[in-house]
Structure formats: structure tokens, C-alpha cells
Predicted model as a PDB file, atoms N, CA, C, CB and O in Angstrom, pLDDT in the B-factor column:
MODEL        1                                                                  
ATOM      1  N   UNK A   1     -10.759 -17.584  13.635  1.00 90.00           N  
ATOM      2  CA  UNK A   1     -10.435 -16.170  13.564  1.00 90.00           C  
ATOM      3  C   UNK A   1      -9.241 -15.935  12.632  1.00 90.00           C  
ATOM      4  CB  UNK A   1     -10.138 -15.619  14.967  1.00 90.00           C  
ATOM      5  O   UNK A   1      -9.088 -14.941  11.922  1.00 90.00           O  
ATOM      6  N   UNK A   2      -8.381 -17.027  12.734  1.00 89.00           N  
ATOM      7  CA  UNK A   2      -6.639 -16.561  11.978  1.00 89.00           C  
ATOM      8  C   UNK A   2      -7.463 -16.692  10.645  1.00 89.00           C  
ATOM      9  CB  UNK A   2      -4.785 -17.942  12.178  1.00 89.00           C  
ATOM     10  O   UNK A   2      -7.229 -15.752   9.885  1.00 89.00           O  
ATOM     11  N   UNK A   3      -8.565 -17.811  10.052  1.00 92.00           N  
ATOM     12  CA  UNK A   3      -8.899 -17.751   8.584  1.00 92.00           C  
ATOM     13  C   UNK A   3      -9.211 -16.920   8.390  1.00 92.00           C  
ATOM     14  CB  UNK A   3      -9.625 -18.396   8.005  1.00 92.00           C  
ATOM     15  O   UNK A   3      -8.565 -16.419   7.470  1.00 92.00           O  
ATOM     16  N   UNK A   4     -10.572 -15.824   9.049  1.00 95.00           N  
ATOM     17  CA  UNK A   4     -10.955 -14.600   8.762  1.00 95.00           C  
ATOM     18  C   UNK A   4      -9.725 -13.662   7.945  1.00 95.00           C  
ATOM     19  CB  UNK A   4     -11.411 -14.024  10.128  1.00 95.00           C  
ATOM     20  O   UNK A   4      -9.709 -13.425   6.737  1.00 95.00           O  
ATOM     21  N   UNK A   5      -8.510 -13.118   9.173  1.00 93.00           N  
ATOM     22  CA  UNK A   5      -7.601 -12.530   9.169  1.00 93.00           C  
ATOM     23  C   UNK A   5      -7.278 -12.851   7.683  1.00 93.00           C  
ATOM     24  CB  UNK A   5      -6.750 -12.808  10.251  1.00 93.00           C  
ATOM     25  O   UNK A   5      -7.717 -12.044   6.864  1.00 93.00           O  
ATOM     26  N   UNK A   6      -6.604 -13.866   7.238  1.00 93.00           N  
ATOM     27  CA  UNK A   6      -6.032 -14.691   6.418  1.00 93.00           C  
ATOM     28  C   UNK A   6      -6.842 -14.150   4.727  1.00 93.00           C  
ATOM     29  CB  UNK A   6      -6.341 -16.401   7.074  1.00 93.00           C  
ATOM     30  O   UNK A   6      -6.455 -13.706   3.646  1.00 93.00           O  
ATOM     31  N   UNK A   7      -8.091 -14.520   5.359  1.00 94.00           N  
ATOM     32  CA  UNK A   7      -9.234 -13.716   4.151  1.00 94.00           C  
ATOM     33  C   UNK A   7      -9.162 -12.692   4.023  1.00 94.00           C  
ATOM     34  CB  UNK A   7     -10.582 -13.677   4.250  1.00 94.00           C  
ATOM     35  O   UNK A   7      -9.232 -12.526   2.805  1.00 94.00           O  
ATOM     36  N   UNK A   8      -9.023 -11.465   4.646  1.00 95.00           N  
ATOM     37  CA  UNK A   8      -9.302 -10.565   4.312  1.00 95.00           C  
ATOM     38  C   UNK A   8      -8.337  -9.831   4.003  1.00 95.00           C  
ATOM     39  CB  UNK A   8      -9.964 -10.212   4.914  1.00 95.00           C  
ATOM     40  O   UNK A   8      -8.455  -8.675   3.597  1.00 95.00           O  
ATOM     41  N   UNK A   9      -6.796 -10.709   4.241  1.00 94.00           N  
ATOM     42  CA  UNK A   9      -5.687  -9.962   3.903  1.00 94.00           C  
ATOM     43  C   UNK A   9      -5.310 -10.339   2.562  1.00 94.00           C  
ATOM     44  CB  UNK A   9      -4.602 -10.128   4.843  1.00 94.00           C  
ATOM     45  O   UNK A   9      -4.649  -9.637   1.797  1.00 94.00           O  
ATOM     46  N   UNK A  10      -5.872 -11.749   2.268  1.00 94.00           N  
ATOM     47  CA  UNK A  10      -6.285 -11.865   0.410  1.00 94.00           C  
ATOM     48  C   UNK A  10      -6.838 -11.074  -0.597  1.00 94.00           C  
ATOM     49  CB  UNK A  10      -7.146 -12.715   0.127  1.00 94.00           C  
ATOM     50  O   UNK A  10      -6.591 -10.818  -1.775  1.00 94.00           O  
ATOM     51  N   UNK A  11      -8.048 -10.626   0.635  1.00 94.00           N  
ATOM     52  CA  UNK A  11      -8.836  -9.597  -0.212  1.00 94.00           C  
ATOM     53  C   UNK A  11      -7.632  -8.087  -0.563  1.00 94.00           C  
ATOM     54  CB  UNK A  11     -10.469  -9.073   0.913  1.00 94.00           C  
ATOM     55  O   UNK A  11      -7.436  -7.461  -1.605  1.00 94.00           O  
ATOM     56  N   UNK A  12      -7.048  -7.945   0.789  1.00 93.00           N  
ATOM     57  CA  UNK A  12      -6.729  -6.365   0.461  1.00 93.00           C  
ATOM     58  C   UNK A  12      -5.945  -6.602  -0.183  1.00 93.00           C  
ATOM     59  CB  UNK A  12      -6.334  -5.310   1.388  1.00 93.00           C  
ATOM     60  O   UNK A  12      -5.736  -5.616  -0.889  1.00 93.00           O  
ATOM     61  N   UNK A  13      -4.834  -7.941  -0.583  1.00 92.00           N  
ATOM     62  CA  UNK A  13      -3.537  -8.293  -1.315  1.00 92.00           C  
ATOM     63  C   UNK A  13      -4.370  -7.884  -2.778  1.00 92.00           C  
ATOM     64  CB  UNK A  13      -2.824 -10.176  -1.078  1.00 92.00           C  
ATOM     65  O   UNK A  13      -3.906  -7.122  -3.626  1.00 92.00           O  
ATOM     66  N   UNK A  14      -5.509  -8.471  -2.852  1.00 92.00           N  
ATOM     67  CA  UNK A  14      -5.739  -8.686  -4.179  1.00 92.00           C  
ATOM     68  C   UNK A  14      -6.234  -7.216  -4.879  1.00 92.00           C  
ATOM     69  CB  UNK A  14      -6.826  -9.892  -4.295  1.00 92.00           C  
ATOM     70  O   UNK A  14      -5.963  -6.921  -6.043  1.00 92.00           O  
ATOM     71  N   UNK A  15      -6.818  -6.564  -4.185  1.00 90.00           N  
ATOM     72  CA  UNK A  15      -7.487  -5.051  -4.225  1.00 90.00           C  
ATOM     73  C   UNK A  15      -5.896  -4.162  -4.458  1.00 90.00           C  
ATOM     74  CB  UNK A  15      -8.543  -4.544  -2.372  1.00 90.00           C  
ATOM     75  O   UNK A  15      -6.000  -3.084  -5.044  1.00 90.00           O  
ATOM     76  N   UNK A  16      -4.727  -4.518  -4.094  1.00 89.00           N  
ATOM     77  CA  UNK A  16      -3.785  -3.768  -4.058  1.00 89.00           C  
ATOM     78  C   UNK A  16      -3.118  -4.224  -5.690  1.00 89.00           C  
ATOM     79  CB  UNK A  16      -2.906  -4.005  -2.614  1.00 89.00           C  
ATOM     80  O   UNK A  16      -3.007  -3.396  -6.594  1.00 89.00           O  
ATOM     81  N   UNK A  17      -2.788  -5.446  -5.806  1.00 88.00           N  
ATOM     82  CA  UNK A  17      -2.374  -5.924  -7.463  1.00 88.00           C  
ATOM     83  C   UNK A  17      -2.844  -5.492  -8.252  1.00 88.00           C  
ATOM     84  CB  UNK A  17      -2.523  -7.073  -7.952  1.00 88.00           C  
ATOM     85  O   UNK A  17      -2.260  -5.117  -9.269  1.00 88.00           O  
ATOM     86  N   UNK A  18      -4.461  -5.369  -7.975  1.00 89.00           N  
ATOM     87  CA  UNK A  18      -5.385  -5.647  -9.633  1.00 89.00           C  
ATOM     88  C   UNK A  18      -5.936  -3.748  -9.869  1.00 89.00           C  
ATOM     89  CB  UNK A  18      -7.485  -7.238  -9.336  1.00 89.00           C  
ATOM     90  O   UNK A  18      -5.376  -2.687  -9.595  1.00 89.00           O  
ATOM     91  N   UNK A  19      -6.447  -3.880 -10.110  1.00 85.00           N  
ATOM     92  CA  UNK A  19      -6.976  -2.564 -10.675  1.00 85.00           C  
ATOM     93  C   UNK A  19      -7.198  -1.353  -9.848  1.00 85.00           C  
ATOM     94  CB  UNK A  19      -8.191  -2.800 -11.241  1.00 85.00           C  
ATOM     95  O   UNK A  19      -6.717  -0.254 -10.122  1.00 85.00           O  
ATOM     96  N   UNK A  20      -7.832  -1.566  -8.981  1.00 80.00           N  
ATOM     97  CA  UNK A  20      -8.253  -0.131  -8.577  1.00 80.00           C  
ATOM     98  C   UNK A  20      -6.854   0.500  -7.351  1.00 80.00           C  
ATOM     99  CB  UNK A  20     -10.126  -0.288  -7.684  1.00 80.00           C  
ATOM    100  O   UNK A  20      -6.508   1.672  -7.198  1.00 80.00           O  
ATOM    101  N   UNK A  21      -6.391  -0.532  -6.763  1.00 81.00           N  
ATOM    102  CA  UNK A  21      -5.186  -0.612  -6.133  1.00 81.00           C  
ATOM    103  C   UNK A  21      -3.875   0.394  -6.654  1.00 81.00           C  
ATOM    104  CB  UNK A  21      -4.867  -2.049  -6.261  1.00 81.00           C  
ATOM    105  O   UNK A  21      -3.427   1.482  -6.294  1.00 81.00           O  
ATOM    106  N   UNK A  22      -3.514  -0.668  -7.765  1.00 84.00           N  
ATOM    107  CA  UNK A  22      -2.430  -0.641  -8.603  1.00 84.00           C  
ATOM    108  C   UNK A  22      -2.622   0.801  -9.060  1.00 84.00           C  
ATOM    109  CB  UNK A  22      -2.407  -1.788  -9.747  1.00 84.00           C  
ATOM    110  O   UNK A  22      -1.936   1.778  -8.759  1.00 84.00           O  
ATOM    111  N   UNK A  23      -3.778   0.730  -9.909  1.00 85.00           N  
ATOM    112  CA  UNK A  23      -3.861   2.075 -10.664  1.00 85.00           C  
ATOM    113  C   UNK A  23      -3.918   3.158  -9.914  1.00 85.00           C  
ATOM    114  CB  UNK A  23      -4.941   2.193 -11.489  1.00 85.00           C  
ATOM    115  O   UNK A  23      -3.600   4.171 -10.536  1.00 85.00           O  
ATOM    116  N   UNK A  24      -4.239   3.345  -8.675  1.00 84.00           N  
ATOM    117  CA  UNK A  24      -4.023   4.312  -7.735  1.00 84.00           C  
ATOM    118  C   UNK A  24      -2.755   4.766  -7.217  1.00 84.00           C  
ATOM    119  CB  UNK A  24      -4.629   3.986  -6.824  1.00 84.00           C  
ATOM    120  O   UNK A  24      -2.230   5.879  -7.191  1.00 84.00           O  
ATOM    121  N   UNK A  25      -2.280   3.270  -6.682  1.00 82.00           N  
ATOM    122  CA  UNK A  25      -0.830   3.776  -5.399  1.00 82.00           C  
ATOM    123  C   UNK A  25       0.334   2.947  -6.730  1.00 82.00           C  
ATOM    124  CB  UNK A  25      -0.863   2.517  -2.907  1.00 82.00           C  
ATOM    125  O   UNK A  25       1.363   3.622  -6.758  1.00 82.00           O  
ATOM    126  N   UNK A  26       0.386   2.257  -7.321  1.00 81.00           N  
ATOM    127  CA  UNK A  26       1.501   1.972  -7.509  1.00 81.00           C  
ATOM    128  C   UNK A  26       1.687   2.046  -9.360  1.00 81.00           C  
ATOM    129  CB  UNK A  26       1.719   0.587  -6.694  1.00 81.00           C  
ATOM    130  O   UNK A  26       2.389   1.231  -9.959  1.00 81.00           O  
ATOM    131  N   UNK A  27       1.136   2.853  -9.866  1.00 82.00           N  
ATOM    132  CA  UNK A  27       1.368   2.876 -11.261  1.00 82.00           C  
ATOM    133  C   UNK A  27       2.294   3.409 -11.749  1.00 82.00           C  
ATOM    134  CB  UNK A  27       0.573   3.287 -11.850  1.00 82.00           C  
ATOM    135  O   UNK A  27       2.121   4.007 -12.811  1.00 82.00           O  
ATOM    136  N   UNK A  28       3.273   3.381 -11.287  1.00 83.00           N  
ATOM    137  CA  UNK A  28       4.347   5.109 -11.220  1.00 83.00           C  
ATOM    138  C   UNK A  28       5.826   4.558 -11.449  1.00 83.00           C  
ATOM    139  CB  UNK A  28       4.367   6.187  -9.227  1.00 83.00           C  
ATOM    140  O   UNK A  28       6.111   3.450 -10.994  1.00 83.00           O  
ATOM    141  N   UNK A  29       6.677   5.233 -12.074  1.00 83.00           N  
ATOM    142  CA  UNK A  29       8.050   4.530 -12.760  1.00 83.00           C  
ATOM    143  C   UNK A  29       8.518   5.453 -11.318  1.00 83.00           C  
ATOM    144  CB  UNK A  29       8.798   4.973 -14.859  1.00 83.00           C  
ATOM    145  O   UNK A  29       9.103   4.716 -10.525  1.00 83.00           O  
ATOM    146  N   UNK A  30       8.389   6.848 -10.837  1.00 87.00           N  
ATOM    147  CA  UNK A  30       9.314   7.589  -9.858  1.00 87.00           C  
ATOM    148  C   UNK A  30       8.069   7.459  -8.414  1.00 87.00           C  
ATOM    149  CB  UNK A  30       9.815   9.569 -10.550  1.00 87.00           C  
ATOM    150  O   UNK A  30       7.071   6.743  -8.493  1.00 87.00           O  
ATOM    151  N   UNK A  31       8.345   8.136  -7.424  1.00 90.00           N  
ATOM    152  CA  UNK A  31       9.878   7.531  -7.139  1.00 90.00           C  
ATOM    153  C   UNK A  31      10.494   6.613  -6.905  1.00 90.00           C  
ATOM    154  CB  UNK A  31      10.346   7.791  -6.499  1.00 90.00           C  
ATOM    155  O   UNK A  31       9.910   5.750  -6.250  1.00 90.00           O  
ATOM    156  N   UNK A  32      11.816   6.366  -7.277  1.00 91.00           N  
ATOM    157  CA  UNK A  32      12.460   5.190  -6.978  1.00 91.00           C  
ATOM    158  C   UNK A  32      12.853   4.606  -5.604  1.00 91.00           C  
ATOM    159  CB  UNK A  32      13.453   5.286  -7.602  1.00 91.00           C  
ATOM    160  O   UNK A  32      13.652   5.193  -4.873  1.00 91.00           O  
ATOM    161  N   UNK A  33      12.258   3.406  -5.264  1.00 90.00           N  
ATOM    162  CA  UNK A  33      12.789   2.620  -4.054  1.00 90.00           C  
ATOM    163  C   UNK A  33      13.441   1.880  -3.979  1.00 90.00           C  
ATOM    164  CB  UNK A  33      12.250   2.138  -3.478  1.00 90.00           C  
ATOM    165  O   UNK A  33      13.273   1.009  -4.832  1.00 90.00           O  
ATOM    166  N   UNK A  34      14.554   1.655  -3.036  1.00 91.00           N  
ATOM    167  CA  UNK A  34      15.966   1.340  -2.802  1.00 91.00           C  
ATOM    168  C   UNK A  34      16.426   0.717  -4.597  1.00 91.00           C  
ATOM    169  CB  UNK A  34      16.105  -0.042  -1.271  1.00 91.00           C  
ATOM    170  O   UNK A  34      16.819  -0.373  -5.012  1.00 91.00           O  
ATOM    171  N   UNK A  35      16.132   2.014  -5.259  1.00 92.00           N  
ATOM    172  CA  UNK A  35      16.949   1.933  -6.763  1.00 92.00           C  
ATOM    173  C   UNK A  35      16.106   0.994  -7.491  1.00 92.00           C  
ATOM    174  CB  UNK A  35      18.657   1.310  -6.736  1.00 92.00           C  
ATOM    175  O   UNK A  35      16.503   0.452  -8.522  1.00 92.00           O  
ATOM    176  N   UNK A  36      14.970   0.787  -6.996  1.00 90.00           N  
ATOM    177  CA  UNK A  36      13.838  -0.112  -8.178  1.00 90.00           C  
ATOM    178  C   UNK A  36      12.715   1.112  -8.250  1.00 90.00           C  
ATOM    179  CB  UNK A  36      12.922  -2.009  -7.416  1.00 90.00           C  
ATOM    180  O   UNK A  36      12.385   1.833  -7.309  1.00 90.00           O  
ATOM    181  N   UNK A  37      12.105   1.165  -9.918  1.00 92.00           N  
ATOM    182  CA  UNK A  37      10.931   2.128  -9.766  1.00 92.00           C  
ATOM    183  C   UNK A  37       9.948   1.548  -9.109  1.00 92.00           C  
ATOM    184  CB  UNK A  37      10.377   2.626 -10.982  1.00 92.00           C  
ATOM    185  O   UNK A  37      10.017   0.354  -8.817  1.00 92.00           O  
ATOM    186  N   UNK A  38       8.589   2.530  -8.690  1.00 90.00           N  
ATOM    187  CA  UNK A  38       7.773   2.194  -7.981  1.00 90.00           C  
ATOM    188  C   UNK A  38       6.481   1.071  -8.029  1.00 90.00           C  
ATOM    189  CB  UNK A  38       7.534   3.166  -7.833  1.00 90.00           C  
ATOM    190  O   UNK A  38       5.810   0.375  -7.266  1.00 90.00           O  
ATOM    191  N   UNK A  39       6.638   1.446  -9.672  1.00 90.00           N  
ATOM    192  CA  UNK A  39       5.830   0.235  -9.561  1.00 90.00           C  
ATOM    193  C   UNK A  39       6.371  -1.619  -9.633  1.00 90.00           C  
ATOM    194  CB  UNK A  39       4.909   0.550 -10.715  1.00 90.00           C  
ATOM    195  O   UNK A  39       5.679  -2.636  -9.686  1.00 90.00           O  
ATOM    196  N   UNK A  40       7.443  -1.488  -9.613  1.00 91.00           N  
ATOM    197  CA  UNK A  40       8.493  -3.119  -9.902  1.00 91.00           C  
ATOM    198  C   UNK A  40       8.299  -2.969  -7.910  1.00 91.00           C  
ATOM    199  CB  UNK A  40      11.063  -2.942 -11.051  1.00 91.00           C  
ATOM    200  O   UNK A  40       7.828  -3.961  -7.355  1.00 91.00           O  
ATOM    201  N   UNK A  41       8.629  -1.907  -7.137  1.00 91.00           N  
ATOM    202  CA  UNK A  41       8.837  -2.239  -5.839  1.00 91.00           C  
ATOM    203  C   UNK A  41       7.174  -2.657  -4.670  1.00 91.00           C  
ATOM    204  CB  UNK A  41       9.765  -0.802  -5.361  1.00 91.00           C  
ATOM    205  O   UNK A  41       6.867  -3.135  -3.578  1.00 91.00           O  
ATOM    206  N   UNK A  42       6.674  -2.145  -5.715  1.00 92.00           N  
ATOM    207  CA  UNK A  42       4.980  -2.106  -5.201  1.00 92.00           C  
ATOM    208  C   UNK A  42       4.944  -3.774  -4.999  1.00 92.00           C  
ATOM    209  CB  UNK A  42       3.533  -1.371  -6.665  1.00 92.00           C  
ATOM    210  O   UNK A  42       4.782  -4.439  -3.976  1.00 92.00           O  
ATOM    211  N   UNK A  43       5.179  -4.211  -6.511  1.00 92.00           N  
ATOM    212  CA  UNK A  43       5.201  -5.502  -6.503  1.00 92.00           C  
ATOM    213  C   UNK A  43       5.806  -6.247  -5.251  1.00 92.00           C  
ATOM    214  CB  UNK A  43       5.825  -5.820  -7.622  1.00 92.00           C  
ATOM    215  O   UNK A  43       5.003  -6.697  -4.434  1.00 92.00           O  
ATOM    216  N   UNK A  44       6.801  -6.369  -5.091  1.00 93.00           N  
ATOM    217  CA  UNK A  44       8.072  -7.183  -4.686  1.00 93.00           C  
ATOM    218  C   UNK A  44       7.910  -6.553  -2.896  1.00 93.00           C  
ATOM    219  CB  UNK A  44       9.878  -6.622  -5.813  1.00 93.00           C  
ATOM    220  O   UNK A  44       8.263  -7.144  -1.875  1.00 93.00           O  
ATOM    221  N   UNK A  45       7.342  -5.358  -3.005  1.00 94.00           N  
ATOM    222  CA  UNK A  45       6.588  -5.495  -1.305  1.00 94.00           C  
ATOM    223  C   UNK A  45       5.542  -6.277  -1.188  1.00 94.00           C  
ATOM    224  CB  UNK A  45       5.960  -4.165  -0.663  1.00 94.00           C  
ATOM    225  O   UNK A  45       5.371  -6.881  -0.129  1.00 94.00           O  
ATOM    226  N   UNK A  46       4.811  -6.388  -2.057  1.00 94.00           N  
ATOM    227  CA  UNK A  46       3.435  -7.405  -1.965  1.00 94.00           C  
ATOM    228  C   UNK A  46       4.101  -8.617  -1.663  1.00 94.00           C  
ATOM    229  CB  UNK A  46       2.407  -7.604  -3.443  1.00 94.00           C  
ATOM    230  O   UNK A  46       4.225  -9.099  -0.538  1.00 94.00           O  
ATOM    231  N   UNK A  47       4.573  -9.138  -2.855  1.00 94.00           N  
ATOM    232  CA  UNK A  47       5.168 -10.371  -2.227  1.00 94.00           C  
ATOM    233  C   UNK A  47       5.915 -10.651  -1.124  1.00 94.00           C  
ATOM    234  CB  UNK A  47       5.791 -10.812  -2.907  1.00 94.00           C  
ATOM    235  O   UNK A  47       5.685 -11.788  -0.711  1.00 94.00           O  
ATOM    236  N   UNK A  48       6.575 -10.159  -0.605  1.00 96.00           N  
ATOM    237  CA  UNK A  48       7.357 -10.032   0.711  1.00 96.00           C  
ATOM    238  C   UNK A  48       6.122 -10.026   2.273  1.00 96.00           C  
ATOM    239  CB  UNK A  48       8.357  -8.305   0.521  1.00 96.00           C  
ATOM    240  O   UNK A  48       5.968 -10.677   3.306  1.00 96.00           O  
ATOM    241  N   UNK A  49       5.638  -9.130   1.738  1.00 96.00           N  
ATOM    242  CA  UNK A  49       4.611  -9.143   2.709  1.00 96.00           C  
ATOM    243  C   UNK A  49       3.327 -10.436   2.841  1.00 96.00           C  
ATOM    244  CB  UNK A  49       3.992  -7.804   2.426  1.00 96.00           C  
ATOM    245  O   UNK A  49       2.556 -10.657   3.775  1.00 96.00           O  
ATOM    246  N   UNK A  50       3.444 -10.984   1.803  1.00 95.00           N  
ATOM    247  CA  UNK A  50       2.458 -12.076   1.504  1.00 95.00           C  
ATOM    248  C   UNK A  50       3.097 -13.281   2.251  1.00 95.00           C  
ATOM    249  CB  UNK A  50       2.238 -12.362  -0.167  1.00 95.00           C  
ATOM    250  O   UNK A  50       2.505 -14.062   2.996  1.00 95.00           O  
ATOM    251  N   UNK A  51       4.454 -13.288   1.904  1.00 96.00           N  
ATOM    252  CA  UNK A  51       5.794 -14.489   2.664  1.00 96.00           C  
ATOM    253  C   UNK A  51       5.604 -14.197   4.302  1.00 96.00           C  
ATOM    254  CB  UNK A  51       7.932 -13.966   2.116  1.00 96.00           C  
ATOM    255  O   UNK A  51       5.460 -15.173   5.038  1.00 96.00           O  
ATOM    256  N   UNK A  52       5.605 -13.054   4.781  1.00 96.00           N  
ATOM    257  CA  UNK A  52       5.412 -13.239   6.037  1.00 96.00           C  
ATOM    258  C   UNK A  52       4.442 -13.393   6.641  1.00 96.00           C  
ATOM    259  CB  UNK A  52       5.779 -12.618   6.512  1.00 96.00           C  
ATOM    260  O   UNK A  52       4.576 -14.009   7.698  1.00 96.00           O  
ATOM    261  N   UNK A  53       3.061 -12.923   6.267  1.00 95.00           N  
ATOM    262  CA  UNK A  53       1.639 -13.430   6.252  1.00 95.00           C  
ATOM    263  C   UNK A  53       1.484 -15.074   6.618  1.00 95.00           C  
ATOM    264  CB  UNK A  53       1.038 -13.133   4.731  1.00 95.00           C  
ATOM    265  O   UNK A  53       1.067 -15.698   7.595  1.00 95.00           O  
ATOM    266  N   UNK A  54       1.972 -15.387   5.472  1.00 94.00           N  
ATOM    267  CA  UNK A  54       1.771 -16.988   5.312  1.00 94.00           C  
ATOM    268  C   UNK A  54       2.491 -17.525   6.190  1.00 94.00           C  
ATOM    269  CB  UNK A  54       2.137 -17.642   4.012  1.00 94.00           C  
ATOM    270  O   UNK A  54       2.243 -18.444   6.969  1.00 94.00           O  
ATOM    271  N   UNK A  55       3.770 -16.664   5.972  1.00 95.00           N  
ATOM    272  CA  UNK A  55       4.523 -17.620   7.853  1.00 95.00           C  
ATOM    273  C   UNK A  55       3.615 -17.480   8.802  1.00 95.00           C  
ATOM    274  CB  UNK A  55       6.124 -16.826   8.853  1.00 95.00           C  
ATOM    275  O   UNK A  55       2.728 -18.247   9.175  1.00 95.00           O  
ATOM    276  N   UNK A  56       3.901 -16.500   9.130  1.00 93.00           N  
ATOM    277  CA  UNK A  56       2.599 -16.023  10.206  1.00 93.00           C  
ATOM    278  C   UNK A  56       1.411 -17.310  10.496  1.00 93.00           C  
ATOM    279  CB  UNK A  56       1.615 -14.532   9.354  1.00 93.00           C  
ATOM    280  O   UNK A  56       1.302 -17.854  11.596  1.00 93.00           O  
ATOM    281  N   UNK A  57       0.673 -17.621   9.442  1.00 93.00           N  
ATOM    282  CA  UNK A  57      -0.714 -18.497   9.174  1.00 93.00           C  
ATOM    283  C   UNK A  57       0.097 -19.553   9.362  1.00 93.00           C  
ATOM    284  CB  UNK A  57      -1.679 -18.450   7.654  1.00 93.00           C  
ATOM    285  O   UNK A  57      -0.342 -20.139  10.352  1.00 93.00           O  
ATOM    286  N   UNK A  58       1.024 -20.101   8.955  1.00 92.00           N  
ATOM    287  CA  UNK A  58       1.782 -21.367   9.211  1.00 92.00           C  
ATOM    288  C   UNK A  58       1.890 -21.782  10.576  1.00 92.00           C  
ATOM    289  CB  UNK A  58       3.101 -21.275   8.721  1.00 92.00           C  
ATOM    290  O   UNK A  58       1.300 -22.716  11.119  1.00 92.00           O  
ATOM    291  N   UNK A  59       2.765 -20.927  11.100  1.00 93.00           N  
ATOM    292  CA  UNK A  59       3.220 -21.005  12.318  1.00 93.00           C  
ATOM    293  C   UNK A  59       1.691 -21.024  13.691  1.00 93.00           C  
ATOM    294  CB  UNK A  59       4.354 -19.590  12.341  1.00 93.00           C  
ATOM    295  O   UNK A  59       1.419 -21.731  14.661  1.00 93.00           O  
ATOM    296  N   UNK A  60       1.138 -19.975  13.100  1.00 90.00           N  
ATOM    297  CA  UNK A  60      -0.409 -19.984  14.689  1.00 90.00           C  
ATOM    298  C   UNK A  60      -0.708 -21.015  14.672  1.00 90.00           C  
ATOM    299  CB  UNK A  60      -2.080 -19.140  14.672  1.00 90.00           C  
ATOM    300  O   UNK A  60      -0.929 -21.557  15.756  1.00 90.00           O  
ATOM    301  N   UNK A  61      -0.902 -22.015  13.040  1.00 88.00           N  
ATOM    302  CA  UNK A  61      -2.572 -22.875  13.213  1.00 88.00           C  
ATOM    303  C   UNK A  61      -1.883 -23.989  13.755  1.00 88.00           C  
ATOM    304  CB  UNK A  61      -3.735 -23.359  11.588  1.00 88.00           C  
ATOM    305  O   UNK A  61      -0.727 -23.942  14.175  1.00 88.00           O  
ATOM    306  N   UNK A  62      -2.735 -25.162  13.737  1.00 87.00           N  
ATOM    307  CA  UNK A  62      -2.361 -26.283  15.028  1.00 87.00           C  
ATOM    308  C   UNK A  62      -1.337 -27.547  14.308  1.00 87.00           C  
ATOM    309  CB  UNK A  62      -4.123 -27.163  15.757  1.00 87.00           C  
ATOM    310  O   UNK A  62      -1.076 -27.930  13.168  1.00 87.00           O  
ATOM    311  N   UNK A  63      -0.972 -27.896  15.635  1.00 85.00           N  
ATOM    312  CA  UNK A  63       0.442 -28.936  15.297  1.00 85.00           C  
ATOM    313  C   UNK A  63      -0.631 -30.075  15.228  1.00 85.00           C  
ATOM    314  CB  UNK A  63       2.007 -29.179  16.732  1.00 85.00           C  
ATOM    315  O   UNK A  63      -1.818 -30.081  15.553  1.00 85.00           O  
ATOM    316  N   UNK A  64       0.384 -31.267  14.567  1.00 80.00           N  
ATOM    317  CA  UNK A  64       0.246 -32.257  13.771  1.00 80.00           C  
ATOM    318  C   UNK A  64       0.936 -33.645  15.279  1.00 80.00           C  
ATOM    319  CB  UNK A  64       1.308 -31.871  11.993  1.00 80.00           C  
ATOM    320  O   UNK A  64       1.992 -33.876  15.869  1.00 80.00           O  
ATOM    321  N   UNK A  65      -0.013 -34.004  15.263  1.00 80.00           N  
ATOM    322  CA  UNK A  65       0.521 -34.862  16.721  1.00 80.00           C  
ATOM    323  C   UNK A  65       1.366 -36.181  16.295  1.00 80.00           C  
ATOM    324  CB  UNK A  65      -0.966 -35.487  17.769  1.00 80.00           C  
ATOM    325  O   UNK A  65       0.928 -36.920  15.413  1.00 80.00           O  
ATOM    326  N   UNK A  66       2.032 -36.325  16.652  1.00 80.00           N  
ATOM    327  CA  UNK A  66       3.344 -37.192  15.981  1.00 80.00           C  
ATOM    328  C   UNK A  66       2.952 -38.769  16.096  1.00 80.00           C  
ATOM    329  CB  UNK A  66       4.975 -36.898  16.942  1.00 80.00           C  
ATOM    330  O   UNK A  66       2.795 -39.084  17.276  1.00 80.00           O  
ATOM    331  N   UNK A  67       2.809 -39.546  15.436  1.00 79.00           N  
ATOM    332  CA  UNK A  67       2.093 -40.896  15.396  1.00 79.00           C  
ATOM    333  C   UNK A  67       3.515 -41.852  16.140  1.00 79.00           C  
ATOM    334  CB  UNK A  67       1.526 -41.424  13.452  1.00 79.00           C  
ATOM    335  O   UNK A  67       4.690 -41.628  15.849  1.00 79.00           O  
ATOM    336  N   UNK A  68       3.182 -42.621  16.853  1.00 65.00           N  
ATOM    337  CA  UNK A  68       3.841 -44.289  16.821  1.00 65.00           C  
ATOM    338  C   UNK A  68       4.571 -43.723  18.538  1.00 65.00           C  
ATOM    339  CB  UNK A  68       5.477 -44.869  14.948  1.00 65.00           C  
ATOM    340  O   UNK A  68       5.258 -44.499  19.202  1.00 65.00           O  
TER     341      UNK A  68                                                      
ENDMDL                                                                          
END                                                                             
């Protein structure tokens, strides 16, 4: 189930970067967020949000059983 999740939040990551995304919600120099334009902050939320994702996926899936 967490891969599903994992997939499909690739998909919407990727739908939000590339074209139809971007060119919609984040093509825009105003308005400015916390003093970056909108589209430099569009970015730099993606990534942020991608960092905690992946923690996220890190942390659920299964431990590594300690040898010896």
C-alpha cells in the first residue's frame, strides 16, 4: 500500500513540475512568497515536500534485522 501511495505522489509531483502543472499554478514571478517569486517558491515547496515524503517512505517500510 505505502508503494501505491509513494506512486502516485510521483505521479502528482511530476504533473505539478512539468507542463500542465507548472503552466497552470506556478508560472508566475508575483505573488511573492516569503520574498521568493512564485514560481522559484513553487519549486523549492516541491522539493521540501518530496524530503518529507521520502522520510515518511523511509521511516514506515521494514527494518533490517541486525546479523551476528
Amino acid at each position: 500500500m505505502r508503494r501505491v501511495l509513494f506512486g502516485a505522489y510521483v505521479c502528482v509531483c511530476l504533473a505539478a513540475l512539468v507542463w500542465p502543472g507548472y503552466a497552470l499554478c506556478g508560472n508566475r514571478i508575483e505573488p511573492y512568497v516569503l520574498g521568493l517569486p512564485l514560481s522559484f517558491a513553487w519549486n523549492v515547496g516541491w522539493v521540501i515536500a518530496t524530503f518529507v515524503v521520502l522520510a515518511i517512505f523511509h521511516l514506515t517500510g521494514p527494518r533490517a534485522e541486525p546479523e551476528g
